[in-house]
C-alpha positions as CSV (number, residue, x, y, z in Angstrom):
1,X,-18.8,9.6,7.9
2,X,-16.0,11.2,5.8
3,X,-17.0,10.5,2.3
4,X,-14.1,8.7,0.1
5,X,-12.9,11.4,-3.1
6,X,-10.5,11.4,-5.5
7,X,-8.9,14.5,-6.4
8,X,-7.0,14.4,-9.7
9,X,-4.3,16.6,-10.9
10,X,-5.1,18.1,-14.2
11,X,-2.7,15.8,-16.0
12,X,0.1,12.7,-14.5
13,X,3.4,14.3,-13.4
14,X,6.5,12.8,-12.5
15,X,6.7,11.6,-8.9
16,X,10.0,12.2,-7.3
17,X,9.6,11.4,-4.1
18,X,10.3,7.9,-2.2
19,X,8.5,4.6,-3.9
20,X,9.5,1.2,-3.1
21,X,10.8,-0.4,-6.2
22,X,9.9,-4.1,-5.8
23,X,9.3,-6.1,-9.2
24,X,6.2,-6.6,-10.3
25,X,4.5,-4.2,-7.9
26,X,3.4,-6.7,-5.0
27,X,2.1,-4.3,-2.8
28,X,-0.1,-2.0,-5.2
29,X,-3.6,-2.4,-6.1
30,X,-4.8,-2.9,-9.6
31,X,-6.7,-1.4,-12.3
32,X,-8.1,-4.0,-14.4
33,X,-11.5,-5.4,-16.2
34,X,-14.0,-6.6,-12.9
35,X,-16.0,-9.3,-14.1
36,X,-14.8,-8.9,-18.1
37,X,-15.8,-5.6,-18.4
38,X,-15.5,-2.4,-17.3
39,X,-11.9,-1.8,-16.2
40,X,-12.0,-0.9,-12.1
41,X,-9.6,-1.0,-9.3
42,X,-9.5,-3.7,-6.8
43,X,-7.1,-5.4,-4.6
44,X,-5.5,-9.1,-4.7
45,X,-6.1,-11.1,-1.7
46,X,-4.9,-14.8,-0.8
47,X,-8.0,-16.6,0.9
48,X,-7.7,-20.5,1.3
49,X,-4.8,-21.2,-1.3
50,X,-6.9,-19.1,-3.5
51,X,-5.9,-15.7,-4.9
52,X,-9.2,-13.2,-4.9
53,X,-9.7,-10.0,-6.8
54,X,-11.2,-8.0,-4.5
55,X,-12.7,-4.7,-6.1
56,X,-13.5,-1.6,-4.6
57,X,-16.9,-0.5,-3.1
58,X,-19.1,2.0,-2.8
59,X,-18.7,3.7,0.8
60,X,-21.9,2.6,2.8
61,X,-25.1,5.2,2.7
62,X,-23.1,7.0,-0.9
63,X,-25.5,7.1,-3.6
64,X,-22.5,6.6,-6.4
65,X,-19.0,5.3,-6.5
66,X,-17.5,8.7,-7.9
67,X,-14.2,8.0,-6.6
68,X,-13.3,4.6,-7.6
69,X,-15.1,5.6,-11.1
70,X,-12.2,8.4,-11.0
71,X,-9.7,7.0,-10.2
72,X,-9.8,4.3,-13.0
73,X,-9.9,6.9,-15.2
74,X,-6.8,8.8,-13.9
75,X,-4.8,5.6,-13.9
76,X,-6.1,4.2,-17.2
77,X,-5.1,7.8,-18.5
78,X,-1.4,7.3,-18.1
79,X,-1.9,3.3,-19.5
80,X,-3.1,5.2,-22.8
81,X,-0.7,7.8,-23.1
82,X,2.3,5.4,-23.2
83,X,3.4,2.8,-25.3
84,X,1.4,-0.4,-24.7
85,X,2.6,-2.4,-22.1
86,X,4.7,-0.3,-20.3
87,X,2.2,0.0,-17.5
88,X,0.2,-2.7,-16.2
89,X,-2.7,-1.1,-14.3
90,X,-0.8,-1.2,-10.9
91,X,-1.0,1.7,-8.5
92,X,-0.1,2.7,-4.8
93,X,-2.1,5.2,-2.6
94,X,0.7,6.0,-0.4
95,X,0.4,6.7,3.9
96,X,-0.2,10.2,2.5
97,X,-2.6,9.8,-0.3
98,X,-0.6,10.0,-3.2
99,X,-2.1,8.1,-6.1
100,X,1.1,6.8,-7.7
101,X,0.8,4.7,-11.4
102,X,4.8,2.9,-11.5
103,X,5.7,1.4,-15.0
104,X,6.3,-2.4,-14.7
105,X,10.4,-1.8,-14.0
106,X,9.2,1.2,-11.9
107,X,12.0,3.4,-14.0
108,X,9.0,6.3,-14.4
109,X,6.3,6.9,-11.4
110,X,3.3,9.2,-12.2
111,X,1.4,10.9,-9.3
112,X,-1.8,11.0,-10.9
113,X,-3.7,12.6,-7.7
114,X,-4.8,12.3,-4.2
115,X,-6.9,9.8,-2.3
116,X,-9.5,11.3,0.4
117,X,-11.5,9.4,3.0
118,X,-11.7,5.8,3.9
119,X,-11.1,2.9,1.2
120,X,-13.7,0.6,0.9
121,X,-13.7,-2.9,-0.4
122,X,-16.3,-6.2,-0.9
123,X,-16.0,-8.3,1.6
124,X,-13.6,-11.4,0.3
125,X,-14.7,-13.9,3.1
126,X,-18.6,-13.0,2.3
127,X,-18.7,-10.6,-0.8
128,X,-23.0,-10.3,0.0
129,X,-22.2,-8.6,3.6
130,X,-21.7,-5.0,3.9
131,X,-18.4,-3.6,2.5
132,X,-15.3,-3.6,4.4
133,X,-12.8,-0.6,5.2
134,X,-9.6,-1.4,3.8
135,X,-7.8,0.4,7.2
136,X,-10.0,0.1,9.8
137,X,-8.1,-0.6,12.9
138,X,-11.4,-1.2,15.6
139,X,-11.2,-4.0,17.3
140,X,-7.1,-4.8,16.4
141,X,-4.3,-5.1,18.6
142,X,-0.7,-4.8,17.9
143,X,0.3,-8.7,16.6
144,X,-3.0,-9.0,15.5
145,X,-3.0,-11.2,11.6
146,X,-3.9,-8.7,8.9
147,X,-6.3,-10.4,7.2
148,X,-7.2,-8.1,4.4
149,X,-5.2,-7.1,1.6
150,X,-1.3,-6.7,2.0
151,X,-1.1,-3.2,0.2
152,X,0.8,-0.1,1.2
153,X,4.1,1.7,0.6
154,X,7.0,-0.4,1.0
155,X,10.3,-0.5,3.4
156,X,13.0,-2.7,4.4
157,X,15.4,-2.6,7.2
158,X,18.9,-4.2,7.5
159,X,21.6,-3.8,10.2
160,X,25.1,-3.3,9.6
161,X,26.8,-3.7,12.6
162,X,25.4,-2.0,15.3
163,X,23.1,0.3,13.1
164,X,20.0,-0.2,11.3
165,X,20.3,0.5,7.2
166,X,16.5,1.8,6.3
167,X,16.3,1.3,2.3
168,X,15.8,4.4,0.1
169,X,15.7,5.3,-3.7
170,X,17.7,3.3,-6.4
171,X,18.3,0.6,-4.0
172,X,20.7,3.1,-1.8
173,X,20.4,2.8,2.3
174,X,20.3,5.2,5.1
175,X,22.6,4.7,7.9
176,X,21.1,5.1,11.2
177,X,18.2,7.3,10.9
178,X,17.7,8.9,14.5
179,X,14.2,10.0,15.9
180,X,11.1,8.9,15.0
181,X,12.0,5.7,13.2
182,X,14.9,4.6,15.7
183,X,12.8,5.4,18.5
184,X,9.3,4.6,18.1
185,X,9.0,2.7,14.9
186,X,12.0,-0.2,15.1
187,X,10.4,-1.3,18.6
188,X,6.7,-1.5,17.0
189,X,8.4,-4.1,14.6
190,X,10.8,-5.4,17.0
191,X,8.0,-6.5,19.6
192,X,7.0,-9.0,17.1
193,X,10.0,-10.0,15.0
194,X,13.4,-8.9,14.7
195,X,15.7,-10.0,11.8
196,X,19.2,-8.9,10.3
197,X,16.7,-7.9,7.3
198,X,13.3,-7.3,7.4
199,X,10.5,-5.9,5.0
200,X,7.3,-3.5,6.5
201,X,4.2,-1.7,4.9
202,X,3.4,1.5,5.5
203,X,-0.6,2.0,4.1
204,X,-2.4,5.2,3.7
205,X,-3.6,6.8,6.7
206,X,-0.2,5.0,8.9
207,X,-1.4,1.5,9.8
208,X,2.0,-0.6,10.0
209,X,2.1,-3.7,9.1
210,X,5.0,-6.8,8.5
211,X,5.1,-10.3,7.9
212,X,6.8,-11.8,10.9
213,X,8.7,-14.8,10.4
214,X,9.0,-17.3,7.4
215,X,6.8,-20.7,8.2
216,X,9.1,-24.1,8.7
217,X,8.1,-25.1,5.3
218,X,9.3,-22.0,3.3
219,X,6.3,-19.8,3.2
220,X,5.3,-16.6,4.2
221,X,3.7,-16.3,7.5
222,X,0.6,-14.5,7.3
223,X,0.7,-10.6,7.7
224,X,0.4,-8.9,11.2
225,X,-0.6,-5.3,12.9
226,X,2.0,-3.8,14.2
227,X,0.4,-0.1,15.3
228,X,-0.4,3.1,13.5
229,X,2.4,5.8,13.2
230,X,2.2,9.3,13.3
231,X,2.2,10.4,9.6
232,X,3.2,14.5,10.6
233,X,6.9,12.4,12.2
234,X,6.7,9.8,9.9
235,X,7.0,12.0,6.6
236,X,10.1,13.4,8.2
237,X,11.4,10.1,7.9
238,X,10.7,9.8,4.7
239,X,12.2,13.1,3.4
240,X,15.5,11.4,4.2
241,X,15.1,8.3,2.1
């Protein structure tokens, strides 16, 4: 098993690449205090009307929970070197790995270092069984309900006439983007649900994932796997954004 690390970059730098600018960060996990003390990343989870902090694990058969450890530290870093309250302990690893820290109205992004290896989390649904990875696909089938956390990078799609908009930075669209996504990745999400706009996750190492529809009473229907793209064609796609 590939062991989980967290590679740091000697100090935050401004990210200027694509992030999905959604208020209050509702795809991101969190740093914050696990159990009222030590601050530690985890990720929120809706279970039974009930809204779980779910923290991250040790990877089975490691001795030590470097990574997570590091990662707090990286994050908390930029909390502390900004003026209090500006950050909220949110953070994204991106389909590529990028640990990204946004500022509440996501006008600065820090790239704080790199994610490597699985993610693992406690098990919400039995928190004394073994740990869960975050991504695992085995077993799931395209429509399959996502039943673990709802994290990744963010996209929407809208169509304007006869062309899909794909969203991009500062709110801006791009018209008709030919390739990969027109060819491969709109009929993933169109074999489930099609819309005139429609939002999708992206998580780190590819998995896609959407919500399909919205429930007769309003509410969200619960989130679904869609497949896993091919992150070499897929970052093409995102150079455009």
């Amino acid at each position: 098993m590939i062991s989980p690390e967290f590679i740091p970059l000697p100090q935050p730098a401004l990210f200027d690449g694509y992030y999905g600018r959604e208020p209050g960060h509702p795809y991101s996990f969190r740093v914050r205090p696990l159990n009222t003390k030590k601050f530690w990343p985890s990720a929120d989870l809706a279970v039974a009307n009930k809204y779980l902090e779910v923290p991250f694990v040790q990877a089975p058969e490691q001795p030590y929970d470097v990574a997570p450890r590091d990662l707090t530290m990286a994050v908390t870093d930029v909390m502390k070197r900004h003026t209090p309250a500006l950050f909220d302990g949110a953070f994204l690893i991106t389909e590529f790995g990028n640990v990204l820290v946004p500022s509440r109205d996501s006008s600065q992004i820090f790239h704080v270092g790199d994610w490597k290896g699985p993610i693992f989390l406690e098990d919400a649904y039995s928190p004394a069984a073994d740990p869960i990875e975050l991504y695992g696909v085995e077993g799931l089938r395209t429509g399959d309900t996502w039943k673990r956390p709802y994290i990744g990078s963010s996209y929407t799609t809208s169509v304007v006439g006869t062309k899909v908009v794909l969203t991009a930075r500062k709110g801006k669209g791009t018209l008709g983007v030919r390739g990969y996504f027109e060819e491969e990745v709109l009929p993933l999400l169109r074999r489930l649900h099609w819309d005139l706009k429609m939002q999708f996750l992206v998580t780190y190492g590819g998995l896609l994932l959407t919500r399909v529809a919205l429930s007769a009473k309003g509410d969200p229907e619960p989130p679904v796997f869609c497949g896993i793209l091919d992150l070499d064609r897929w970052k093409s796609v995102v150079a455009t954004l």
